[in-house]
Structures are given as structure tokens and as C-alpha cells.
N, C-alpha and C positions, 0 to 999 in steps of 0.2 A: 627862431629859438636858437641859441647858443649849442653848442654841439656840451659843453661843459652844465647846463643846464638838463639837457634833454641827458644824458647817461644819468646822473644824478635823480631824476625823474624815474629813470625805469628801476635805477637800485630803490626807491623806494616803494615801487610796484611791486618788486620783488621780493623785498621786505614783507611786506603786504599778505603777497601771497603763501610765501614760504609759512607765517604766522597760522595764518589762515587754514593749509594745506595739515601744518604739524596739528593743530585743534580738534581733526580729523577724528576717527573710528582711528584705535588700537588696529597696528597689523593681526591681520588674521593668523591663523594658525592652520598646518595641517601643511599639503601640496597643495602648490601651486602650479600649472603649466602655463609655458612660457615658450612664445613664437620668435627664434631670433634667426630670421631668414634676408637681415638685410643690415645695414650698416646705421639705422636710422632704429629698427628695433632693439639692437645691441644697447645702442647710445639710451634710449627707452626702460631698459632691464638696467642698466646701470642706476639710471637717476633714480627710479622704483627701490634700489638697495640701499641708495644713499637717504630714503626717508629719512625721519625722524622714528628710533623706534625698531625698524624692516631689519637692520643689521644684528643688532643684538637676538631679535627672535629668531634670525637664522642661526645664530653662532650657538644659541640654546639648542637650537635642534628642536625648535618647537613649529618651524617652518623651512618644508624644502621646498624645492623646484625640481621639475622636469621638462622638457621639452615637448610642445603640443607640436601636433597636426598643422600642416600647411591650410589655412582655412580656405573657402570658395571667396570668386572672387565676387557674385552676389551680396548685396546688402540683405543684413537678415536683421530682427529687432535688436542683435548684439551691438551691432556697426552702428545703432544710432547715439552720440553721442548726449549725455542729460550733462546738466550741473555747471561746473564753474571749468572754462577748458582754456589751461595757461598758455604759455609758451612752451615751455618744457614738454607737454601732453604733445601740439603740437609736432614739437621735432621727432616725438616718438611714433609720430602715425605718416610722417611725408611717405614713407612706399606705397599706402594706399591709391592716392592721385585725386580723390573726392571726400572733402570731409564732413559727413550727415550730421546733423544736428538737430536735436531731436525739439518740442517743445518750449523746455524748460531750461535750455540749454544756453550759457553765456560766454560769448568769446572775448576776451580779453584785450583789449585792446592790442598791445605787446604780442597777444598769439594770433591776431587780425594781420598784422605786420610780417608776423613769420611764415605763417600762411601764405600772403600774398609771395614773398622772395624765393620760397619754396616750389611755385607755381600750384598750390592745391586749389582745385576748384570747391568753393564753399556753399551747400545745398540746406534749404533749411527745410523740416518735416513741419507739419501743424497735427 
């Protein structure tokens, strides 16, 4: 596949998904805690701001943030991931080192990819 083909391909994944992603549930309201212990969570809390929607409810003052707890480093039912898990998700979780995945849960092609470059090992739950 042409390198001119294949970007073009993932912008329209990305397309895709961004559509997809904004379709979503309204940002919540209220506090939020937020874990940014690494340069991969940062980048994580960024792209979270940059939703569709997440900006303006903070500027309202109808959603803040604080800073949680370093979590253990055991999987617990939180750690498993469900639903639709991009690339973007990815690059927000590489500090972990194993990425669970729970039943219901789909990797994207494009976040299969980033995973792999990232060196995450990828473990599936049933």
C-alpha cells in the first residue's frame, strides 16, 4: 500500500471515530479526578479537554478537575477496558505496560498498531 494511501486511510478512521466519539453522552458535570503521573497521562488529560463539548463545561464552571491518588498497581474491575478503544485511549494508558480488555471490548485497528510500537502487552478478559 502506498504510504500516500495508507495516511489518507487512517484520516478517515479518524474521521470516523472522532464522529463517533463526539455522538457520545454530554460531558458530565461536577469533579472529576484526574491521575497525571506521567507524560502519556498528561498527553491523555489533554486530548479528554479537547473533546467535543469537555471545554466549554469547564469554562462554565459546571465541571472541574482535581488530582487523584496514584492507583495500585493490581488490576481491579476499573483496569478493564469495555467499549470502543481508539488510538488516542491508547496513547493515554502506555504507562500501564498491559492493556486488559475486558469482554465487550474493541481494539481498533490504528490503536492495535499503537499498542504494538508502544511495546503494550495486550491481554483479553472473557
Amino acid at each position: 500500500m502506498k504510504p500516500e494511501t495508507s495516511n489518507e486511510l487512517r484520516g478517515l478512521v479518524r474521521e470516523v471515530l472522532k464522529e463517533a466519539m463526539a455522538n457520545r453522552a454530554a460531558p458530565k458535570q461536577g469533579t472529576e479526578a484526574v491521575r497525571i503521573g506521567t507524560d502519556a497521562e498528561l498527553q491523555a488529560f489533554i486530548t479528554r479537554l479537547s473533546s467535543p463539548g469537555v471545554i466549554e463545561t469547564v469554562r462554565s464552571g459546571k465541571l472541574r478537575f482535581t488530582l487523584a491518588q496514584a492507583a495500585p498497581a493490581s488490576t481491579s474491575p476499573g483496569d478493564i477496558l469495555e467499549g470502543v478503544i481508539s488510538e488516542q485511549k491508547i496513547s493515554g494508558l502506555a504507562a500501564k505496560g498491559t492493556l486488559v480488555l475486558g469482554s465487550t471490548a474493541v481494539l481498533t485497528p490504528l490503536a492495535r498498531d499503537r499498542a504494538r510500537k508502544l511495546g503494550l502487552k495486550i491481554e483479553r478478559r472473557r
